[in-house]
N, C-alpha and C positions, 0 to 999 in steps of 0.2 A: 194310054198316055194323054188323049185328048180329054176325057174326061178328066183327069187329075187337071191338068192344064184352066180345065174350065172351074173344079173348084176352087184352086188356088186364086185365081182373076177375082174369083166371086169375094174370094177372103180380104182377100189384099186392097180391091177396091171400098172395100166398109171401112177400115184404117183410116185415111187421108183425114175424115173430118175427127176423128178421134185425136189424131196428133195434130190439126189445126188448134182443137181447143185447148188441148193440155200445153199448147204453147201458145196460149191466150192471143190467136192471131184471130182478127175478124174476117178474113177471108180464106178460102184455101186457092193455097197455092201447089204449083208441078212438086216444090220442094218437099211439100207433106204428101202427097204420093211416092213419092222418093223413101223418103223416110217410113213409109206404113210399108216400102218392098222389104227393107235392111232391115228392119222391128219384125216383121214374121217369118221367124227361123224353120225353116229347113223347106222353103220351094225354092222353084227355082231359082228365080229373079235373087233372092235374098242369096243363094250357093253361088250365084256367079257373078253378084255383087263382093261377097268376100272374096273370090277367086281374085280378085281384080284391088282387093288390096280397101275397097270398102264399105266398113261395117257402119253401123249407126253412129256410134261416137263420130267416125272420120266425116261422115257426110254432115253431119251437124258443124261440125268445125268448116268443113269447106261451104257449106249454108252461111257461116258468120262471116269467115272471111270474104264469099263474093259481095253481100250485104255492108260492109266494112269499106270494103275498097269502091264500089256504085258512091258511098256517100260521100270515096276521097276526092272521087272525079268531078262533084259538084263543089267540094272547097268544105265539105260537110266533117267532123269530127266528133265521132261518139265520144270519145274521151274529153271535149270540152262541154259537157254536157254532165252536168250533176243530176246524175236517174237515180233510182234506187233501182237495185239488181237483186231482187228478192219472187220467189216461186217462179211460176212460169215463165218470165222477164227474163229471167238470169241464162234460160237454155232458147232463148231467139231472138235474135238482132231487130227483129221485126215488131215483135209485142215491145222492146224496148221503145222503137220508133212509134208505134200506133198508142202507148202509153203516153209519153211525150206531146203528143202534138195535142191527145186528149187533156191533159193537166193544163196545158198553156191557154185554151181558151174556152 
């Protein structure tokens, strides 16, 4: 069990920077760790992520919505803002933002 354990760690920690980039974020964040547990099916972390109601779709939504609501608390509104929502932009509240702020100056 310990060695599974240990390759699964091994697998699952190479992910993070692979879903950083495909969600064109310049940094990685806990979230893309998160997300490389639910993305590799069938260890642990990913079975008792479903167990619990989430898979990748739901953690990607609840990623938008915490990212959504941080920007309400500053008076900030993604919806008054004309982005375009095209490739990796459209699946992270966060390449929308580091998009943004790159275009503007």
């Amino acid at each position: 069990m310990i060695q599974k354990l240990q390759r699964e760690t091994r697998l699952v920690l190479e992910d993070p920077r692979e879903v950083a980039q495909e969600l064109e974020s310049a940094t990685l964040e806990a979230e893309h760790l998160l997300l490389a547990v639910a993305r590799r099916r069938g260890t642990v972390g990913q079975r008792l992520l479903e167990k619990l109601g989430l898979g990748e779709a739901e953690l990607r939504d609840a990623v938008a919505a915490d990212f959504t609501q941080s920007l309400a608390a500053v008076g900030i509104r993604l919806a008054d803002f004309d982005l375009p929502l095209s490739g990796g932009l459209a699946r992270t509240p966060r390449g929308v933002h580091r998009r943004s702020w790159r275009s503007s100056g």
